[in-house]
N, C-alpha and C positions, 0 to 999 in steps of 0.2 A: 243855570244855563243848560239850555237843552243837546245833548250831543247829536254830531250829524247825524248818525244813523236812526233816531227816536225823529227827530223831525223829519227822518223821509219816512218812515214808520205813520206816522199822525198824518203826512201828507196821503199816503197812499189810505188812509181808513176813511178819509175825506172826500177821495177821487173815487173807491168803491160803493160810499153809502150816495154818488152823485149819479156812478154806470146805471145803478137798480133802483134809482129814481126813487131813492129813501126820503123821507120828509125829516127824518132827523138820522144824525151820527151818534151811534151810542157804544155801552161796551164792546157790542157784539163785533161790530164793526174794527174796532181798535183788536181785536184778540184774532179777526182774521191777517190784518195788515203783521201783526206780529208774527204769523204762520208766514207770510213771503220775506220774511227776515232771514239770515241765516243765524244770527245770533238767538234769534228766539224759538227758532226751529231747534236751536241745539239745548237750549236750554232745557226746554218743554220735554224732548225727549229723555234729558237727561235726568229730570225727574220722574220719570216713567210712564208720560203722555206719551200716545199715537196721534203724529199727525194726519193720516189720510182719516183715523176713527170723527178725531176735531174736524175736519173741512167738512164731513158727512153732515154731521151734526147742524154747523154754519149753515150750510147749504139748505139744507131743509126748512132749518129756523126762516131764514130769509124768504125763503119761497111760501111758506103757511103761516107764517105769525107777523112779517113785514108788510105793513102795507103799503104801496105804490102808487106815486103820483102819474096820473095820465099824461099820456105824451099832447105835447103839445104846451101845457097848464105852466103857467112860472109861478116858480116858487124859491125861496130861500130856507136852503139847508141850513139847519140849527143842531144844535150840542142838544144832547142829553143832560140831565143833572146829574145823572151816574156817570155818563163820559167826562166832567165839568171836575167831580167827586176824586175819580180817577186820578187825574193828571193833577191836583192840587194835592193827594194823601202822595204821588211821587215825588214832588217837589218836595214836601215835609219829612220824607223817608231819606233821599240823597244830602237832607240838608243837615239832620242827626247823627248821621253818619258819614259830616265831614267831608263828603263828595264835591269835586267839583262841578260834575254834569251828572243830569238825568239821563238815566241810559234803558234801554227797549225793559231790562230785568225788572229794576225800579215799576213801571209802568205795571208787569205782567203782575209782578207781587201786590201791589195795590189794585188790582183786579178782586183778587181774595175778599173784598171787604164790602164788594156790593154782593150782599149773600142772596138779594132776590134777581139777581142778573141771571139770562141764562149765559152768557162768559163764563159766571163763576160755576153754573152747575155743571156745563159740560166739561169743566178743567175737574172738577171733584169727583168727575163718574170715570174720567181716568185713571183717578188713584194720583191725584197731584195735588199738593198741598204748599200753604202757602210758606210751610216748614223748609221744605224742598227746595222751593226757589231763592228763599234766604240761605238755605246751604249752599246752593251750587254755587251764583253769584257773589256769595263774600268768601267759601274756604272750596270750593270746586269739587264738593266733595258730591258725586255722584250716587241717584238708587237706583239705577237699572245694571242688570248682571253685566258678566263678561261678557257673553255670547250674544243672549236677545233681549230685547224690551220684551216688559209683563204683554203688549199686546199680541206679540209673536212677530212682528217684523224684525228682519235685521237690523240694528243700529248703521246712521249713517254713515259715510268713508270719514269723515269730521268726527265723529265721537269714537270711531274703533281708532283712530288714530293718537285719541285721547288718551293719556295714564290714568286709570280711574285712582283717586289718592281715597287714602284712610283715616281718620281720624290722630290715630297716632301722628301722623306726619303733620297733620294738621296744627295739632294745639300741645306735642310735647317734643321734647329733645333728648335724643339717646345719646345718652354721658359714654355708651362704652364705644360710640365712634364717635365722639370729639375727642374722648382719653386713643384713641387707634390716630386721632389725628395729629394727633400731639397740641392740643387746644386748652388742656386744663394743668395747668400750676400740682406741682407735687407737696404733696402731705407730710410735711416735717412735724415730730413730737407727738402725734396722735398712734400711737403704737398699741396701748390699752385702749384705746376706745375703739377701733376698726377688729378687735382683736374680740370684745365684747360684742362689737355689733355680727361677726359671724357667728359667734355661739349662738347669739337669737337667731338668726336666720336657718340655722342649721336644725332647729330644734322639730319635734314633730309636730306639737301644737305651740298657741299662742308665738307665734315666730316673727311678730310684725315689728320692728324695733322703732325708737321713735327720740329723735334727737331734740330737745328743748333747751333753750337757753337765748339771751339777749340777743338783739340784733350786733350782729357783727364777732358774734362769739366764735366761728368756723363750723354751723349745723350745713352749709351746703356744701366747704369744704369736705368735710367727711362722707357726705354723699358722692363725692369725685374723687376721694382719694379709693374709696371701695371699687368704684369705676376703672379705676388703674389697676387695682391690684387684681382683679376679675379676669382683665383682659390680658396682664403676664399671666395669670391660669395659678397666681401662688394664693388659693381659696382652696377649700375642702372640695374635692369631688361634682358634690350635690348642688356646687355654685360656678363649676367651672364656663357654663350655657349659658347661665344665667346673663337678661340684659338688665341696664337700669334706664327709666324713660323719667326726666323733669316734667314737669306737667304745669306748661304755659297758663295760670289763671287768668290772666290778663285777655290772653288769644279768647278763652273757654267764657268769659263772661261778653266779651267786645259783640254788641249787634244784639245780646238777647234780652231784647223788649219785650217780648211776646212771654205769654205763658207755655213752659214746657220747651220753649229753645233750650236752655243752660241745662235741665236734665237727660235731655235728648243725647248734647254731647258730652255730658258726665258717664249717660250709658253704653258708646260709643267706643272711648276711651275704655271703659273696664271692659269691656266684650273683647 
């Protein structure tokens, strides 16, 4: 099912390539109707596309590489097979990932896959990848700075109004505020094990300690009970800062099809 805003999106790329008496409707077309979107203007930008650099770009294409049907002449507007290509890899994208609608992202990220489109080369000479719009759209996780887009305009009143999130927040859980929240179960009879696990932590090298044993034996409890005891501050010194973060796999594997997603945000996480 297509969501409203993607069918007024494909409506407007239809009424555009009909203004400039286009003989077909192709990507180009569909990636400018996405530019009078607001969702897709945010998007774009937010993986570190300029939109007035993109409308330049459209603008020119249309004008020296579109050719135009004479006034007057009837004709029937037809699809591209990369516009056709387009909107069949969107449908296959929302349907993997369990969506109920097609929505403008879906569209923009299957843009990515006609490599001899100029859609796709003018989104890549901005430094936008099809990386990008799979992070924004599933974990919101923005690449443009605080301040400006790589292009040097200010980011829009929509995107400064945004919290830009981080990976951390993204795909793990910090135990020492859910233990501040009172969220985690206290640690009974584990007194030599958290007792062993600071001495490794404290040490200068090899300090990585590493709990094993059967499921249901208490390996995550003792990662929370350390989590309490951090947070009343009754740790050595050298731990008293210290935070501890769980690291959602489930979050960190969900969506990456592609090569080099899942290391992207393994790199992310450790940074």
């Amino acid at each position: 099912m297509i969501s409203k805003a993607l069918s007024e999106t494909l409506g407007l790329a239809v009424k555009e390539a009909k203004k400039r008496r286009h003989e077909y409707v192709g990507t180009e077309h569909l990636l400018y109707a996405i530019m009078q979107d607001n969702t897709g203007t945010d998007i774009i930008e937010n993986c570190g596309g300029n939109i007035e650099n993109l409308s330049r770009s459209l603008e020119n294409f249309f004008r020296m590489r579109v050719e135009t049907v004479p006034e007057g002449v009837k004709y029937v507007l037809q699809q591209t097979t990369g516009f056709q290509r387009v909107i069949q890899r969107a449908f296959n994208q929302a349907r993997s990932s369990e969506k109920q609608e097609v929505e403008v992202g879906d569209i923009l990220a299957a843009i990515f896959d006609e490599k001899d489109s100029y859609a796709e080369y003018f989104l890549s000479l901005e430094g936008v990848s099809r990386l990008d719009v799979l992070n924004y759209i599933s974990h919101d996780i923005s690449k443009i700075g605080a301040q400006e887009s790589p292009g040097g305009f200010s980011k829009t009143e929509k995107t400064e109004r945004k919290k830009k999130p981080d990976f951390l927040e993204s795909f793990t859980i910090d135990l020492i505020k859910m233990a501040a929240g009172g969220k985690l179960d206290p640690l009974i009879g584990r007194d030599l094990e958290i007792e062993r696990t600071l001495q490794v932590l404290c040490r200068r090298r090899k300090n990585n300690p590493v709990f094993v044993g059967d499921p249901g034996v208490g390996k995550t409890a003792l990662a929370e009970g350390l989590a309490q005891k951090i947070l009343k501050g009754d740790v050595p010194d050298a731990l008293k800062d210290v935070r501890i973060f769980s690291l959602d796999m489930g979050s960190v594997l969900a969506g990456t099809k592609f090569r080099g997603d899942f290391e992207q945000r393994m790199k992310g996480v450790i940074s």
